[in-house]
C-alpha positions in Angstrom: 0.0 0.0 0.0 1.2 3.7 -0.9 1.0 5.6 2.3 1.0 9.7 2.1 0.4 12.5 5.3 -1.7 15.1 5.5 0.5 17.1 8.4 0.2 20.3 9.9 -0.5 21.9 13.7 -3.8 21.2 14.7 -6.7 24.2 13.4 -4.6 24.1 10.2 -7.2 22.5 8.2 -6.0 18.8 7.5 -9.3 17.1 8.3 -11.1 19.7 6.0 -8.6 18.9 3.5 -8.7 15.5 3.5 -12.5 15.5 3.4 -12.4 17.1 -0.3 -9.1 15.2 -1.1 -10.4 11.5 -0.7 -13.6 11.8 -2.7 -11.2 13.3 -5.9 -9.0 10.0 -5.2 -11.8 7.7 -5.2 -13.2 9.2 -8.3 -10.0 8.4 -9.9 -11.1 4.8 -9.1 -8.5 4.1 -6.1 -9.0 2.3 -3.4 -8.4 4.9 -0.3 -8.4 4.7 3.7 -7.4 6.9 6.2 -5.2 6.7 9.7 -5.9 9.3 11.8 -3.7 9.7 15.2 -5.5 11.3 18.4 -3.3 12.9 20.6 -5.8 12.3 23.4 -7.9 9.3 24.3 -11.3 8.5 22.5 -13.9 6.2 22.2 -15.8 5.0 19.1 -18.4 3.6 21.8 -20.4 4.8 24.6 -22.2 3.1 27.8 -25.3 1.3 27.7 -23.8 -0.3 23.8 -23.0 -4.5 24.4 -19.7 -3.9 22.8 -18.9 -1.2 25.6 -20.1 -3.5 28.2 -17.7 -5.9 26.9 -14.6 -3.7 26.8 -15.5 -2.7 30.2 -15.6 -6.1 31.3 -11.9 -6.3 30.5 -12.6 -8.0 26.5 -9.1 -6.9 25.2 -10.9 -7.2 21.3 -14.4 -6.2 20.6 -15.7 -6.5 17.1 -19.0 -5.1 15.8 -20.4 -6.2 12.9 -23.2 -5.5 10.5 -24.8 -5.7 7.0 -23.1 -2.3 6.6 -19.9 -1.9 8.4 -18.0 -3.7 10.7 -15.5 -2.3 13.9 -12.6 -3.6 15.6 -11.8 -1.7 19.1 -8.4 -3.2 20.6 -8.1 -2.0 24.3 -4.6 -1.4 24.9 -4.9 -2.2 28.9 -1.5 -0.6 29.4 0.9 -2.0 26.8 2.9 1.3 24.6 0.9 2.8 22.0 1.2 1.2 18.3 3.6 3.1 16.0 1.7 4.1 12.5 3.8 0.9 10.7 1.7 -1.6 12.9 -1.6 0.2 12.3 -0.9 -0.1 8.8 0.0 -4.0 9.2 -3.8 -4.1 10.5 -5.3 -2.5 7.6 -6.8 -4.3 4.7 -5.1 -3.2 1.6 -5.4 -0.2 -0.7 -4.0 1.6 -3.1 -3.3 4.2 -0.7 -3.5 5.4 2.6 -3.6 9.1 3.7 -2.6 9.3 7.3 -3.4 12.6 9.2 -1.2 13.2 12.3 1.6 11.0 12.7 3.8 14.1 11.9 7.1 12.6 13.2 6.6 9.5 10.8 9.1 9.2 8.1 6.1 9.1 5.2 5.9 11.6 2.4 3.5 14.5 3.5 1.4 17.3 2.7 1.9 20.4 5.0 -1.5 22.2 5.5 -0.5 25.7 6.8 -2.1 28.8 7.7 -1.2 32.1 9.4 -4.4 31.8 11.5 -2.3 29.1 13.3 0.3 31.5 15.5 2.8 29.1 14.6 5.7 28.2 12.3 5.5 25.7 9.2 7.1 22.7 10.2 8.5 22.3 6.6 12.1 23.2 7.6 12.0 20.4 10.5 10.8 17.5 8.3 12.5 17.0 4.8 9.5 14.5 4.3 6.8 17.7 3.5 7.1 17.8 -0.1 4.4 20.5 -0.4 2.5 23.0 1.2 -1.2 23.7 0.8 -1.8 27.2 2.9 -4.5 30.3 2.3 -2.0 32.4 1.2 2.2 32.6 0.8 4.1 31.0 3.0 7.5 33.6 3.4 10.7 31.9 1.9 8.9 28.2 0.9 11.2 26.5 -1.4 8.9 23.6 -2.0 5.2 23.5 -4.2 2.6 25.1 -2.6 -1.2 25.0 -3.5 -4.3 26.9 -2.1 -6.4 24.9 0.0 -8.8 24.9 -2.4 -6.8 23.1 -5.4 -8.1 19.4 -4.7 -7.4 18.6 -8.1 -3.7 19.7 -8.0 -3.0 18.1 -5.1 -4.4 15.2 -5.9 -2.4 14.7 -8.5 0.6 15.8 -6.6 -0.1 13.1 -4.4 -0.7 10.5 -6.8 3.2 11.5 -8.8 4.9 11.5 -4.9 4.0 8.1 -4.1 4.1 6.7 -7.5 0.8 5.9 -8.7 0.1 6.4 -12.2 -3.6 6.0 -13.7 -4.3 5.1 -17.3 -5.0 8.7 -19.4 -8.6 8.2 -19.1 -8.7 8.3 -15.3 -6.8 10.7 -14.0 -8.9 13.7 -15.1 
């Protein structure tokens, strides 16, 4: 599986892009799923559910299945957190995989950047950014830069960085 980031400090926009970023993918006819790191805990459940009850009772795996969708919630019951390589062991495969967080990761990424933020790009930390997509210049940027509002571009961009080439017909 091709695996790209979506990076960038958080209130940048990277959820926003990649909400407008996966459905120009897919229409391309690629297979995509997402990773998204949470820098604080969460749950996909809530009291009352069976499955909950079951976690709560100390189940280390609960899966949840259905005629639409099926979950798999893994409590981690104290062992270290999985790196982003063993999460994407887990997955079932893709063409590709856009990851949002995971900023220390050595993947190829997308900065998303804006002023709005109070902070610096991280561009000049990571030599894994290849591109920025901001609202506006970003002072002294060496590298490609699209406004947040080029999906298409950067769709493309994404598909030439990790290597994926689609037949003339497909790729719009």
């Amino acid at each position: 599986m091709k695996v790209f980031g979506i990076t960038g400090w958080s209130g940048s926009g990277k959820t926003t892009l990649l909400v407008r970023l996966i459905p120009a993918l897919v229409a391309r006819g690629l297979t995509v799923s997402t990773v998204k790191h949470a820098h604080h805990g969460f749950d996909v459940d809530r009291p009352g559910k069976d499955s909950y009850e079951h976690r709560r009772a100390g189940a280390t795996e609960v899966l949840i299945g259905s005629a639409n969708r099926w979950a798999l919630m893994h409590e981690l019951r104290g062992v270290p957190e999985p790196g982003l390589p063993e999460l994407l062991a887990r997955m079932s495969p893709v063409d590709l995989v856009l990851v949002e967080g995971f900023k220390r990761n050595p993947h190829p990424k997308l900065e998303v950047w804006r002023t709005i933020t109070g902070k610096a790009p991280l561009y000049p930390e990571d030599p894994q950014i290849l591109a920025i997509a901001s609202d506006g210049e970003v002072p002294g940027c060496p590298l490609p830069r699209f406004g947040l509002d080029e999906i298409e571009a950067i769709a493309g961009f994404v598909l030439r960085a990790v290597g994926i080439a689609l037949p003339a017909r497909a790729a719009g």
